[in-house]
matplotlib code that plots the C-alpha trace (Angstrom):
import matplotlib.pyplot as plt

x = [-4.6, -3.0, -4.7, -2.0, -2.9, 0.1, 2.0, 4.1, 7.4, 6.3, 4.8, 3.2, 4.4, 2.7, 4.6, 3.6, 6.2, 5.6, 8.7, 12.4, 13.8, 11.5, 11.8, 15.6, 14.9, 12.1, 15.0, 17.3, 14.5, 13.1, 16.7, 17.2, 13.6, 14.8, 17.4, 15.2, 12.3, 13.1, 10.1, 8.2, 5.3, 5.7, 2.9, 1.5, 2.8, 6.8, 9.1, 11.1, 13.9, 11.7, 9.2, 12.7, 13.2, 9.6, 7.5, 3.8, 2.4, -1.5, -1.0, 2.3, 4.6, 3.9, 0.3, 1.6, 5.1, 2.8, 4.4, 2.9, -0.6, -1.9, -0.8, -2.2, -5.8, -5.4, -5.2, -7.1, -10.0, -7.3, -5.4, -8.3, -9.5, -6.0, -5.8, -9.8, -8.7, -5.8, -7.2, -9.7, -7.7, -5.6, -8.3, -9.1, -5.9, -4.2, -0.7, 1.6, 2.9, 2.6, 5.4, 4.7, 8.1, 7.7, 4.8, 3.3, 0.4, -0.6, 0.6, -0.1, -3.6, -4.3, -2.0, -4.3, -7.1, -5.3, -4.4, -8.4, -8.0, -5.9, -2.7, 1.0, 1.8, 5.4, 6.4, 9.7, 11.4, 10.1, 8.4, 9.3, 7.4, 10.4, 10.8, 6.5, 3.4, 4.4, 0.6, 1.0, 2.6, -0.2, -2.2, 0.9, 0.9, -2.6, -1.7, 1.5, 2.9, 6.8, 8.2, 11.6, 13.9, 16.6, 18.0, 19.0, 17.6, 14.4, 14.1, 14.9, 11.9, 9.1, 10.6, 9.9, 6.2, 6.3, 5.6, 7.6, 10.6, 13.7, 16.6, 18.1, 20.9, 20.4, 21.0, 23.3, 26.0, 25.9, 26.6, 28.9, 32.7, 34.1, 36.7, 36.0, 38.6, 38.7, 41.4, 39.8, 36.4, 38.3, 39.7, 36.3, 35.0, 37.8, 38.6, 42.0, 43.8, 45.4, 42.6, 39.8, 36.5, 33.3, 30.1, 27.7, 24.4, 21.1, 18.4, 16.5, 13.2, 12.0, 10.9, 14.5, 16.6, 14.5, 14.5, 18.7, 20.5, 20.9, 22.6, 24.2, 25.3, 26.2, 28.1, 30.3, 31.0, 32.4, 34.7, 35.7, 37.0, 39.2, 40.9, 40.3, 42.0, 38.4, 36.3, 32.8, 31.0, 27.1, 25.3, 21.6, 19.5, 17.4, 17.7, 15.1, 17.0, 19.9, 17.7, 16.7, 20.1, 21.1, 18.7, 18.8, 22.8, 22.2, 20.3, 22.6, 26.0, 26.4, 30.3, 30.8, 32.4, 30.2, 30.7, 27.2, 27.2, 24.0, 23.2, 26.1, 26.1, 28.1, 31.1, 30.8, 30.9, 33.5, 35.5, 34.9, 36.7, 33.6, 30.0, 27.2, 24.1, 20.5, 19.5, 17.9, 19.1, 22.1, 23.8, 23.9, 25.6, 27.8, 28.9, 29.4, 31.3, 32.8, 33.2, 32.7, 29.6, 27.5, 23.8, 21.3, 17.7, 14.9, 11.0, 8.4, 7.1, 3.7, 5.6, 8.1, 5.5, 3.4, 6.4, 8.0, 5.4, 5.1, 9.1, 10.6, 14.2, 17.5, 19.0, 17.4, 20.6, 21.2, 24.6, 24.2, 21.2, 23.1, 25.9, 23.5, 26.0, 26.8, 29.3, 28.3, 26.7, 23.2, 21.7, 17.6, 15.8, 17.7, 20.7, 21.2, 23.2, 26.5, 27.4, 27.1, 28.1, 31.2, 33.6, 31.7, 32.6, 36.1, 36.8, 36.2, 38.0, 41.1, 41.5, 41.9, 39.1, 40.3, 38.4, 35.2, 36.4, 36.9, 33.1, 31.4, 33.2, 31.8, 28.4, 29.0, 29.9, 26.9, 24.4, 26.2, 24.4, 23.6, 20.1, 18.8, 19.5, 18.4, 15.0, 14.4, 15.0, 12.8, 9.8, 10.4, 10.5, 6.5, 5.7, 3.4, 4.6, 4.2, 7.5, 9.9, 11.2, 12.8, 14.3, 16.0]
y = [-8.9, -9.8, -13.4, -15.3, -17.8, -21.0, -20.9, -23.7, -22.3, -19.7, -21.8, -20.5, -20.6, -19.6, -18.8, -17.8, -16.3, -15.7, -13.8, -12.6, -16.0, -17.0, -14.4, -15.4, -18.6, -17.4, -15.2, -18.2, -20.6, -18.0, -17.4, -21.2, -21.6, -18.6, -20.5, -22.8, -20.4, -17.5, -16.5, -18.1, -16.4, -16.1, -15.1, -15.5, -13.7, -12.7, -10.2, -7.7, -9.6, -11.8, -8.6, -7.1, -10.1, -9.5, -11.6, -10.0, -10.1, -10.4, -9.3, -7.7, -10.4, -8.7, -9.7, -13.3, -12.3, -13.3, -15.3, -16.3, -17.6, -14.6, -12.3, -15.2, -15.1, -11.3, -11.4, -14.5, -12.8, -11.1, -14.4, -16.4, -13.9, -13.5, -17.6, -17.7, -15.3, -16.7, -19.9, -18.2, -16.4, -19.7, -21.8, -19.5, -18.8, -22.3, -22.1, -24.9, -25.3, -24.1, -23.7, -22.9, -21.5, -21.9, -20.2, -24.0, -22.8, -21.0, -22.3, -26.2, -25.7, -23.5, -26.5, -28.8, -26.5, -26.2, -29.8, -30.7, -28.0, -30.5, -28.0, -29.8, -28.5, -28.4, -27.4, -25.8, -26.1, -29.1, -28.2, -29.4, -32.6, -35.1, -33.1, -32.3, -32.3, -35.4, -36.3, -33.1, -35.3, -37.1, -33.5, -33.0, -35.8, -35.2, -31.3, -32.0, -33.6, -33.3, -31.3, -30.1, -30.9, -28.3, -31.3, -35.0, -36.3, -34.3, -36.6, -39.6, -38.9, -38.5, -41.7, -43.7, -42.4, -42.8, -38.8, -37.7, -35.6, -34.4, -33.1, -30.1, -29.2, -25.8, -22.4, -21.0, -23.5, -22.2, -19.0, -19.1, -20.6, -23.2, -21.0, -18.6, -15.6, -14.6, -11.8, -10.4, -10.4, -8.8, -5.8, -5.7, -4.7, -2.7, -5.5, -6.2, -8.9, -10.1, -10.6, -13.2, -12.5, -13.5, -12.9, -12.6, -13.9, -14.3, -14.5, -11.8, -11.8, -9.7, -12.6, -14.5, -11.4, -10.7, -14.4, -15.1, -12.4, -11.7, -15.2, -14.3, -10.8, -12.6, -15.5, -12.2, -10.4, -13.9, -14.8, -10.8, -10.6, -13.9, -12.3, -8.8, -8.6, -10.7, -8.6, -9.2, -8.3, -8.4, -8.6, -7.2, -7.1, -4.2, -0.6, -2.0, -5.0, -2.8, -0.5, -3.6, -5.1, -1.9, -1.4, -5.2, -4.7, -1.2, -3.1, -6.4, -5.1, -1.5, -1.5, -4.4, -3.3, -4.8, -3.6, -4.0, -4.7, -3.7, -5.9, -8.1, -11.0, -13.9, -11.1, -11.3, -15.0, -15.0, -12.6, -14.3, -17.1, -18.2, -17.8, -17.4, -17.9, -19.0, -22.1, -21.5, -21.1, -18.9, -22.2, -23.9, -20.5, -20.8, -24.3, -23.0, -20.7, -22.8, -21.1, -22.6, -22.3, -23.2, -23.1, -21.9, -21.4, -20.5, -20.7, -19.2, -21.5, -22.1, -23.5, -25.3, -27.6, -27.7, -28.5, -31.2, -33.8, -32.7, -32.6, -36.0, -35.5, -36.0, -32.7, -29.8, -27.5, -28.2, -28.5, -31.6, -32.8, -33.1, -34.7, -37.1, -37.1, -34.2, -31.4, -28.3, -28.3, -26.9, -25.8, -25.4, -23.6, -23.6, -25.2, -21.5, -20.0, -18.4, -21.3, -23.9, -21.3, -20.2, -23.3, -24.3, -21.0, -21.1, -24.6, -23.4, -20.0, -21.2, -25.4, -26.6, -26.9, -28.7, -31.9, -29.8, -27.8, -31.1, -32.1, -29.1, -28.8, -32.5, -31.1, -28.0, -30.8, -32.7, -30.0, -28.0, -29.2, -25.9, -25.6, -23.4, -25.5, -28.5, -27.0, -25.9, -29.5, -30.9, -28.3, -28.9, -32.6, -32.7, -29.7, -31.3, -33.0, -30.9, -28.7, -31.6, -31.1, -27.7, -29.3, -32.5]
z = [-8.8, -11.9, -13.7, -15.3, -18.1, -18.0, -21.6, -22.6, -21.8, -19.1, -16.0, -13.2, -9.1, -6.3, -3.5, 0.0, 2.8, 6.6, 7.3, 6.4, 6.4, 3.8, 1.5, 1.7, 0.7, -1.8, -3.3, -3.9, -5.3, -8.2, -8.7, -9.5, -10.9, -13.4, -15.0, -16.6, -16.8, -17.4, -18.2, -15.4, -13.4, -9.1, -7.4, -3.6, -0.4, -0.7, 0.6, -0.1, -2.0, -3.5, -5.2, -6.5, -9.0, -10.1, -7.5, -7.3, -3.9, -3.3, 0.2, 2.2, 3.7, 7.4, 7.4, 8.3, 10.5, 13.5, 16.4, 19.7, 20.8, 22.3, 18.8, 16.6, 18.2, 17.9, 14.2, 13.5, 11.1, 9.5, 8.4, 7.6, 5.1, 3.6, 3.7, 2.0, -0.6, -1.8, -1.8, -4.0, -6.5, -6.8, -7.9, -9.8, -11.6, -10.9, -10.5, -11.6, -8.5, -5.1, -2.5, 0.9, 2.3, 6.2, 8.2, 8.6, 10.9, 7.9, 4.7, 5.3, 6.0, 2.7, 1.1, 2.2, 0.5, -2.7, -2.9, -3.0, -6.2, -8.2, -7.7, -6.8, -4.2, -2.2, 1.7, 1.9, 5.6, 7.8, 10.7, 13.8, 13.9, 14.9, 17.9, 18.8, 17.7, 15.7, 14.8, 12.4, 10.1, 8.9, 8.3, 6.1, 3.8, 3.2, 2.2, 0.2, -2.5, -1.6, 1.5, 1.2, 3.8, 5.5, 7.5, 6.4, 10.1, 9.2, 5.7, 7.7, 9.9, 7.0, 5.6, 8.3, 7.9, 4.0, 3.1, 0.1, 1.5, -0.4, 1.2, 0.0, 2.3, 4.1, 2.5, 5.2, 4.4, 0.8, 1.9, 5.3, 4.4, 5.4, 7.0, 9.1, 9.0, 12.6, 12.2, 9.4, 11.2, 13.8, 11.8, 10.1, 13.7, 14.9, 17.7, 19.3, 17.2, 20.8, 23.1, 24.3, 23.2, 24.5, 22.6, 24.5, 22.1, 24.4, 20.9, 19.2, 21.1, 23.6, 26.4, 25.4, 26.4, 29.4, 30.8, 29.9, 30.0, 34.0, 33.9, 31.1, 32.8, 35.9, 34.3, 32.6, 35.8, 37.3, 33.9, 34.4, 37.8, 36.8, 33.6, 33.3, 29.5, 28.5, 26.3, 25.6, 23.0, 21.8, 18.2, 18.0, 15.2, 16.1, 17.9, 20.1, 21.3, 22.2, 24.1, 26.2, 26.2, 27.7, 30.1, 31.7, 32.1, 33.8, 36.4, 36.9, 35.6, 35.1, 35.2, 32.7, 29.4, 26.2, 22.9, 21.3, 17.5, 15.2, 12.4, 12.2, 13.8, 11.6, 12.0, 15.9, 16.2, 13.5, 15.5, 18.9, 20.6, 22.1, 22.5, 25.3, 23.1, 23.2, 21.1, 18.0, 14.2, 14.9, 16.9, 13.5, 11.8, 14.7, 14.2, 10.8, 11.4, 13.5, 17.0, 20.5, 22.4, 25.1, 24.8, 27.1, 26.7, 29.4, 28.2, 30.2, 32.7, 31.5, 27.9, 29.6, 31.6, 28.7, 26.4, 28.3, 28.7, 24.4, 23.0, 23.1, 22.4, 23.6, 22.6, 22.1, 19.8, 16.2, 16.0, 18.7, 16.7, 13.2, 14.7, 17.0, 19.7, 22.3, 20.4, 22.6, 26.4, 27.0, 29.6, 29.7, 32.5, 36.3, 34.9, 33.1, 36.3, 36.5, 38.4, 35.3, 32.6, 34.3, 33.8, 30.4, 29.3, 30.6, 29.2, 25.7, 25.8, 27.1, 25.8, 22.5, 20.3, 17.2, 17.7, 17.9, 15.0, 13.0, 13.9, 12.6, 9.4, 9.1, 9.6, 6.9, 4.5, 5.3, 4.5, 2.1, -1.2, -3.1, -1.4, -3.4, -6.9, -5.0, -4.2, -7.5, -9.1, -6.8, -7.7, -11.6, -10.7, -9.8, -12.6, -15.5, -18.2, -21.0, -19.5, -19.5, -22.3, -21.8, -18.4, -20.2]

ax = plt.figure().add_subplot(projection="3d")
ax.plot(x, y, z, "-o")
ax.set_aspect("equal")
plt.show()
């Protein structure tokens, strides 16, 4: 491990990242970081995009892309040593700032340790606390000096409780259009220029496709047998997902046509007229993108009787959160049937959707504020003093 030494014009960041999302976002902020210090030092936990514009990492990014309870307790020695000896070499080798991108199981509790160090330190991506868990807030004022918002409800929320919180606007509205070119996303995928299309979207986790799509799968074969010109099509990120995609529709719809598409999914919505998707992130891209959509999600029982005496909120899809009024339907748990999804679907396939279209390019507005640049500003904001004057 490399020791770095801070120079006048060459400070030091730490950076830690859990997972592809946040090297993404890592990628952008050195980007913006570089253009006032070019010669600055990143260090921590980054990815693969991150370690190609000179990021060291101390450990691989995969030693934290852990999700689930059962997979956490698995590899809990693992993380606290990684946690203990970063938390070592950093006081050691004080950074002039550490950013915590995401990961907040791990990276607000080694915050909280580097705070006690006398090192700024900064939370990029708000967790969830406005929707659970909202005790965790106080933990987090405690570990950070500024958390950097995605969302301007999310800013709103640590307001309220006093904890320094800037928005930044979220990166995907940087990147995703304001228009969405659905015949060029449709010649990009060799689709008919002439036809309805369906996507078919039901998340990128194992338990997610396991638990939605036979509703999803029924809900097709219903919207089928009333117009058979309806094509349906399906994005998956992995070979795995489509090997489990495949074999779920072998058992529930072995004679419906899907076209399944690897590793492209902002060109499916684009190209679709509507889609069937689990909540989550890709909801927002699709409200970006600006496409129609009902959302469904299903947890496993044991989380969804946990979960609802825990989340307190009226909606539980981003696109309906930003605009704090119902855009899209949702359906959580029995409500996702065929015989709920069926007329949702139909209504948006077939009706005009130019008032809904209207409302999401009011939300791309709202959050398109160059996140990256925003980010960065707020990072040199807290830096010490003696760099100012190259900022000015």
């Amino acid at each position: 491990m490399t020791a770095y030494k801070s120079v006048n014009t060459a400070p030091i960041f730490a950076i830690v990242v859990g997972e592809h999302s946040g090297d993404t976002l890592g990628e952008g902020l050195i980007r913006a970081l570089r253009k006032s210090f070019p010669e600055a030092k990143f260090v921590g936990i980054g990815g693969p995009k991150m370690e190609s514009l000179g990021f060291e990492s101390l450990f691989s990014m995969e030693e934290l892309s852990v999700m689930g309870l059962v997979e956490v307790l698995g590899r809990i020695r693992r993380l606290l040593y990684v946690r203990k000896t970063l938390v070592q070499y950093f006081t050691s080798n004080k950074p002039d700032v550490f950013i915590g991108i995401d990961a907040p199981d791990f990276n607000i509790g080694l915050e909280l340790k580097l705070k006690a160090q006398a090192i700024k330190t900064v939370h990029y991506v708000s967790p969830s606390v406005w929707a659970w868990r909202e005790k965790r807030i106080f933990k987090i004022a405690k570990a950070t000096d500024m958390v950097l918002a995605l969302l301007p409800f999310e800013k709103a929320f640590y307001d309220k409780h006093q904890v320094p919180c800037t928005f930044v606007g979220h990166p995907l509205a940087d990147d995703i259009p304001m228009e969405s070119d659905k015949s060029l996303a449709r010649a990009k995928l060799n689709l008919p220029q002439d036809k309805k299309i369906l996507a078919l979207m039901p998340g990128s986790r194992g338990g997610e496709l396991s638990r939605i799509l036979p509703d999803f799968f029924e809900s097709a074969k219903q919207l089928q047998a009333q117009d058979s010109n309806l094509l349906f099509i399906a994005p998956m990120i992995s070979e795995k997902r489509v090997e489990q995609f495949n074999a779920i529709k072998a058992e529930i719809a072995a004679d419906l046509p899907v076209e399944v598409i690897l590793n492209q999914t902002q060109d499916v919505m684009a190209a679709s007229d509507c889609l069937l998707t689990a909540s989550g992130t890709v909801t927002l891209e699709a409200a970006l993108i600006k496409r129609p959509m009902v959302i469904c999600y299903k947890f496993s029982p044991v989380t969804f009787f946990l979960g609802r005496w825990l989340v307190k909120l009226k909606w539980f899809s981003l696109p309906n959160l930003l605009a704090n009024k119902t855009l899209v339907p949702e359906l959580l748990q029995k409500q996702v049937c065929a015989e709920n999804i069926v007329p949702l679907v139909k209504e948006r396939l077939y009706q005009d959707q130019s008032q809904l279209d209207n409302s999401f390019k009011e939300i791309h507005q709202q959050i398109k504020c160059d996140a990256s640049a925003q980010a960065a500003k707020a990072v040199i904001d807290i830096l010490p003093a003696k760099y100012s004057h190259l900022t000015n």
